[in-house]
C-alpha positions in Angstrom: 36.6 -1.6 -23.7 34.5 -2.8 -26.6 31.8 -5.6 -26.6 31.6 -9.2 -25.7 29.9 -12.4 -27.0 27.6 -13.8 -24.0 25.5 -17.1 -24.0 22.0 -16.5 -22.4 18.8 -18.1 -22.0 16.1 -16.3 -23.7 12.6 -16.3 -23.4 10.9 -15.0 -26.5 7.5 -14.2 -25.0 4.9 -15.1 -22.2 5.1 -19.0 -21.2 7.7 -19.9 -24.3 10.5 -22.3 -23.0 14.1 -20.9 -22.7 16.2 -20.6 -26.2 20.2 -20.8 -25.6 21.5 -17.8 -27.8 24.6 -16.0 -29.0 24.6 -12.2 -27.9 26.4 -9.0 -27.5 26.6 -7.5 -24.6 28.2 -3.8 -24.4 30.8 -2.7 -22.3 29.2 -1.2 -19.3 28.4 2.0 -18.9 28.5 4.5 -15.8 27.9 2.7 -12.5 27.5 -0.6 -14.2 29.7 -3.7 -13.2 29.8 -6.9 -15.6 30.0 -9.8 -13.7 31.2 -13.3 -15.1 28.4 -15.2 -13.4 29.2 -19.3 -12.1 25.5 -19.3 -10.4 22.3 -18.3 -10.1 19.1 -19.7 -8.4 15.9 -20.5 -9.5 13.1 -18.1 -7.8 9.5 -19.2 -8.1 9.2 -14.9 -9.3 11.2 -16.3 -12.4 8.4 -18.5 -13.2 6.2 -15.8 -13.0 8.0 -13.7 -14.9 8.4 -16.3 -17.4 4.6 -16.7 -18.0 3.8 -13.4 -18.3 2.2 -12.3 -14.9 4.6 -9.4 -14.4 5.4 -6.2 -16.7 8.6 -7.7 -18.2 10.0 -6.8 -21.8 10.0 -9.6 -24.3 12.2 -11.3 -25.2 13.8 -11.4 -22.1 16.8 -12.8 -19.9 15.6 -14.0 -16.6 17.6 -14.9 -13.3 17.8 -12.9 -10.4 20.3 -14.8 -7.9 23.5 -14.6 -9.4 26.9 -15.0 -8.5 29.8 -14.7 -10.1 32.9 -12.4 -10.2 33.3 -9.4 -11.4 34.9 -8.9 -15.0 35.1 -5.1 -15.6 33.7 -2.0 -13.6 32.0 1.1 -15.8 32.6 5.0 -14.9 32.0 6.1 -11.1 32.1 3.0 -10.1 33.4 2.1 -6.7 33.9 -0.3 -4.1 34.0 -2.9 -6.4 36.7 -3.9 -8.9 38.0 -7.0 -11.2 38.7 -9.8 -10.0 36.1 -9.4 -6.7 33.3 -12.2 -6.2 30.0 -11.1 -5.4 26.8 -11.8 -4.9 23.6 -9.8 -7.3 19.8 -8.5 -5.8 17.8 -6.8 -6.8 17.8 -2.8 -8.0 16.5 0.6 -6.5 17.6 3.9 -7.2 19.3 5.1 -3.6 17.4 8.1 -3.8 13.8 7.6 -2.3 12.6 8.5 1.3 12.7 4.0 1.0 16.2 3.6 -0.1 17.2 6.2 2.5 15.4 3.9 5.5 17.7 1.4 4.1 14.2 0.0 2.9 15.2 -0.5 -1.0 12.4 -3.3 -1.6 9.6 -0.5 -1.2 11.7 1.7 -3.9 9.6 4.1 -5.7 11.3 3.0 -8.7 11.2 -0.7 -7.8 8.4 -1.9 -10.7 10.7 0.0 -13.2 14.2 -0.9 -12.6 13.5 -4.9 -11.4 10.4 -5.9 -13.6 10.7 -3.3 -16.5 14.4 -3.7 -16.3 14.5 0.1 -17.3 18.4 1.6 -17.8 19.0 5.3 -18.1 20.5 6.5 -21.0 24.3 5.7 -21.7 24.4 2.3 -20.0 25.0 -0.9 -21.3 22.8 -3.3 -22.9 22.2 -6.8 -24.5 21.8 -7.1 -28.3 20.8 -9.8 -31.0 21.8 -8.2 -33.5 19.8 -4.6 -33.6 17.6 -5.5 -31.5 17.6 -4.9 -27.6 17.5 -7.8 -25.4 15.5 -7.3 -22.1 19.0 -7.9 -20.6 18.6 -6.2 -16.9 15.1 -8.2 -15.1 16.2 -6.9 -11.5 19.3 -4.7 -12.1 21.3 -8.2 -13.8 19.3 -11.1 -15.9 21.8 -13.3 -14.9 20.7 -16.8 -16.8 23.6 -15.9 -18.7 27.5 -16.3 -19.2 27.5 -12.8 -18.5 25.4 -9.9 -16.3 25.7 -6.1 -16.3 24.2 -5.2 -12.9 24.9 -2.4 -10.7 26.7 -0.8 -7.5 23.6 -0.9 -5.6 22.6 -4.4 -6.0 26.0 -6.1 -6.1 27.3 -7.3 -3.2 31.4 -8.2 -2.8 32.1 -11.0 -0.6 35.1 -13.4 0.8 36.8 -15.3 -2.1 36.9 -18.4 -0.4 33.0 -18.4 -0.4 31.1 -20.8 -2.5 28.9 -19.2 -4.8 26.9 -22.0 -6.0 25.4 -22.3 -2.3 25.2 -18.5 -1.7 24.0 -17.2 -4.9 20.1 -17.5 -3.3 21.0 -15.1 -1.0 20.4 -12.3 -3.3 16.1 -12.8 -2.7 14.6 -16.1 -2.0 16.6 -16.7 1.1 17.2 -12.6 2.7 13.2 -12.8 2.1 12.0 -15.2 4.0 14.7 -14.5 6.8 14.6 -11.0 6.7 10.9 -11.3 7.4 11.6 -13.1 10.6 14.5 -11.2 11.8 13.7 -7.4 10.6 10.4 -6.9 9.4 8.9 -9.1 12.2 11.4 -9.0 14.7 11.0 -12.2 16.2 11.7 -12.1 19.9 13.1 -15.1 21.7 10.5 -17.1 23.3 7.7 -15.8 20.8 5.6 -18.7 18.5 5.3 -18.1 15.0 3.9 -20.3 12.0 5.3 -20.2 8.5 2.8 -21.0 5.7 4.7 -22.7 2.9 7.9 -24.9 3.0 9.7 -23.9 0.0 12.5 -21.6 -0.4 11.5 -18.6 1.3 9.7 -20.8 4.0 12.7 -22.6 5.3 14.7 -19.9 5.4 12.2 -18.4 7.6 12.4 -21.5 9.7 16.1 -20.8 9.5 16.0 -17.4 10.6 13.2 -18.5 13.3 15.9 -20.6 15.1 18.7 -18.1 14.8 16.0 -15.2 17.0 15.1 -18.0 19.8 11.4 -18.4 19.0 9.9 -21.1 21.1 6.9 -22.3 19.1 7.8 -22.9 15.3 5.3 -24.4 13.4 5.7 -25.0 9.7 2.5 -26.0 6.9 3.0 -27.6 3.9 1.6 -30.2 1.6 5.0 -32.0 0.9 6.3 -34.6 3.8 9.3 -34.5 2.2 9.6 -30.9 3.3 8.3 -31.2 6.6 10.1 -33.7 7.4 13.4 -31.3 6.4 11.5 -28.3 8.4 11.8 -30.5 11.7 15.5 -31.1 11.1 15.9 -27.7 10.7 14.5 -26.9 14.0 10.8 -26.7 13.3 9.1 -27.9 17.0 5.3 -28.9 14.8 4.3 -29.8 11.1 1.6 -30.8 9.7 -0.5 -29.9 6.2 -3.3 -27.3 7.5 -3.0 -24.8 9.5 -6.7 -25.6 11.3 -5.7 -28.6 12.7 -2.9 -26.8 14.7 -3.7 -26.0 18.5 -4.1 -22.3 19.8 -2.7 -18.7 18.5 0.9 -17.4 17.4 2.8 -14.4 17.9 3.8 -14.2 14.2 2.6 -15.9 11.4 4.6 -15.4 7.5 2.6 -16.9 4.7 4.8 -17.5 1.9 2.5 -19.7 -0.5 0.7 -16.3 -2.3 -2.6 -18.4 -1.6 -5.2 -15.7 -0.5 -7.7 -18.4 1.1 -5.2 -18.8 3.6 -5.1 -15.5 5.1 -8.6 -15.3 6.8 -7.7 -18.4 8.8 -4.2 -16.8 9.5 -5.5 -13.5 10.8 -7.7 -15.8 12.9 -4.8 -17.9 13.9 -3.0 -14.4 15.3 -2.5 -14.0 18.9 -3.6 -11.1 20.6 -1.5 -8.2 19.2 -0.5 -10.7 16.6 1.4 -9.9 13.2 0.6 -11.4 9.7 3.1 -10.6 7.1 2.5 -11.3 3.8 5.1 -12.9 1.9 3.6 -14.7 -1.4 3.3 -13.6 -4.7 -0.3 -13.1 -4.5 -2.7 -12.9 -7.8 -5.2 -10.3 -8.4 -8.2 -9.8 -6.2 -8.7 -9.9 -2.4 -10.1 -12.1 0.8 -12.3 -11.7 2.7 -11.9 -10.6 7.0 -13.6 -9.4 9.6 -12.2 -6.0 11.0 -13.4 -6.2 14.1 -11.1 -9.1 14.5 -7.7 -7.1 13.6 -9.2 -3.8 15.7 -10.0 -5.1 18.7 -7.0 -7.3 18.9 -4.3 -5.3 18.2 -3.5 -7.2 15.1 -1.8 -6.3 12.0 -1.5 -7.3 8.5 2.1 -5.9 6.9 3.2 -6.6 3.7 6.6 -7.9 3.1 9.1 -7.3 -0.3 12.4 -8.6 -0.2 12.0 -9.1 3.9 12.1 -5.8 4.1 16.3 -5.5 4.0 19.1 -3.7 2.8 20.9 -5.9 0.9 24.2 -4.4 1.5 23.6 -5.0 5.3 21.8 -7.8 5.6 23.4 -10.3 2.8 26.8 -9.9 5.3 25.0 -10.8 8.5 23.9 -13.7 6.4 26.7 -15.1 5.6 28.1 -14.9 9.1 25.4 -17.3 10.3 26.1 -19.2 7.3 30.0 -19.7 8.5 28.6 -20.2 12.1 26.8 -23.4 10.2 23.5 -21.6 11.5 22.1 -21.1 7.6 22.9 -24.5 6.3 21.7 -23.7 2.6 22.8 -26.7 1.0 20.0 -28.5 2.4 18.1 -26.8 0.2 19.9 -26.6 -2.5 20.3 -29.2 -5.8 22.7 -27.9 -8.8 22.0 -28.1 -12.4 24.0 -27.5 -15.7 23.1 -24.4 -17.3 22.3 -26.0 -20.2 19.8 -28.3 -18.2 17.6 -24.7 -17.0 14.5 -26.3 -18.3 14.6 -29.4 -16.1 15.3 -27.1 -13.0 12.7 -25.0 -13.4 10.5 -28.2 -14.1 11.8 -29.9 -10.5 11.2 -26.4 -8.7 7.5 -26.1 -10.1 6.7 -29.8 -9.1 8.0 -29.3 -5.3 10.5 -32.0 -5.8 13.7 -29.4 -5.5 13.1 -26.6 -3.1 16.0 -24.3 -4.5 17.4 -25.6 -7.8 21.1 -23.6 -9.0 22.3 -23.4 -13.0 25.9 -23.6 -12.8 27.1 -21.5 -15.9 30.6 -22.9 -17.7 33.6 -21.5 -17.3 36.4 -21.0 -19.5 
């Protein structure tokens, strides 16, 4: 099993736009899978990754929500085989104390094998010519033809599945619902507040609805997007969080905004959780401790929504079939070769979840 001739989107270094390119990819190695990929979503991480604010290697492949079916399987690999369609998240190493817990996003190898993209040696790679492509940006870079990811962080599912709707699965949507349902544990009855309609938001909302919660508020500064967070199930909008009346039980603040969070801890009811959600930038804010100690609150930190993939994507897609994750709300599909207007549409709030659909043969 020799190499093959992939199309991918490269990005040549911090903030350049994507560049279409011929390349090699090698035949993959042991416990590598190469997946023929027919989606993958658009992650506001991507963007970050794209401008430089994260340890990536230059010149790089992004995408980390793809789907596609699987074209050839590498040494030791099982459970997966040609032919199967699946769904790609992101990489740990199945060793750690975290991985054991069935808590892969807090890997001790997570900044290596999803940011770094770091392979051992013997696996597979992506070439221009001699040169090695940063070809594995969360255990796949799949704004290609073409992925080479990884038992742990594929995922097979039913064939009669769409994977242009699922393919988000794989992080922006198991984050903000895993945050609700396991790392919060949303109880029915309880109130919670969701900072930030986009993505991750909504499917908190989503995930909201499915545990019962009584009071769900939702904050952001796009009508358009409350106005879909109340047909979602949302019981309040509105665009600041100060002008809503009295405390919640939970509140997940997915915007990364750090001014936010000292209203938010405020916000908290007695015995109150914040979880932290956003892709926050350097630096801190500013609390009051006596306010978290002598209410009982807590602050948790939230990666992924806290999930195993392998568990979690499944119980997914069975609310999905139940018509209790409707994704396609979200959702607006894009030609491959149209990335750069997706990624334009997510940045400006006017898609919440762009897809590329890749061509097939």
């Amino acid at each position: 099993m020799g190499s093959i001739a992939i199309d991918a989107a490269v990005v040549e270094g911090a903030g350049n736009p994507f560049r279409f390119e011929k390349l090699a990819m090698d035949a993959p190695g042991p416990g590598q899978i190469r997946v023929r990929l027919h989606a993958c979503g658009i992650c506001h991480t991507d963007m970050v990754m794209r401008d430089g604010a994260l340890p990536i290697p230059f010149p790089v492949i992004l995408g980390h929500e793809g789907a596609g079916v699987v074209d050839a399987v590498g040494p030791g690999v099982d459970g997966v085989a040609p032919g199967d369609h699946v769904l790609l998240s992101f990489h740990s190493c199945g060793a750690c104390s975290a991985c054991h817990d069935h808590q892969p996003g807090y890997c001790a190898e997570f900044v290596p094998r999803n940011f770094l993209g770091v392979t051992p040696p013997g696996q597979g790679g992506i070439w221009r010519g001699d040169e090695r492509i940063g070809g594995n940006i969360f255990g796949q870079s799949s704004f290609a033809t073409h992925a080479l990811a990884h038992s742990d962080n594929v995922v097979r599912i039913d064939r009669d599945l769409p994977l242009d709707i699922l393919a988000p699965l794989g992080c922006g949507v198991q984050t903000g619902a895993g945050t609700v349902l396991e790392t919060l544990q949303v109880q029915p009855g309880q109130s919670i507040a969701i900072l930030g309609a986009g993505a991750v938001g909504l499917s908190a909302l989503m995930a909201a609805v499915i545990a019962g919660a009584g009071r769900i508020a939702v904050i952001d500064r796009h009508a358009s997007r409350l106005a879909l967070a109340r047909e979602l199930g949302a019981t309040e909008t509105g665009d600041d969080l100060a002008a809503l009346d009295g405390q919640f039980d939970h509140i997940a603040d997915t915007t990364g905004v750090p001014a936010l969070l000292g209203l938010a801890v405020d916000r908290l009811a007695q015995r109150g959780t914040l979880a932290l959600v956003g892709a926050y930038p350097p630096g801190g804010f500013t609390i009051d401790p006596s306010s978290i100690m002598s209410m009982g609150r807590r602050i948790v930190g939230v990666v992924e929504g806290g999930i195993d993939p392998q568990l979690f994507i499944p119980r997914l897609i069975t609310y999905y079939r139940e018509g209790r994750l409707p994704l396609e709300k979200l959702i607006k599909r894009y030609a491959f070769a149209d990335l750069e207007a997706a990624f334009a549409a997510s940045e400006s709030g006017a898609v919440i979840k762009p897809v590329v659909l890749m061509p097939q043969d």
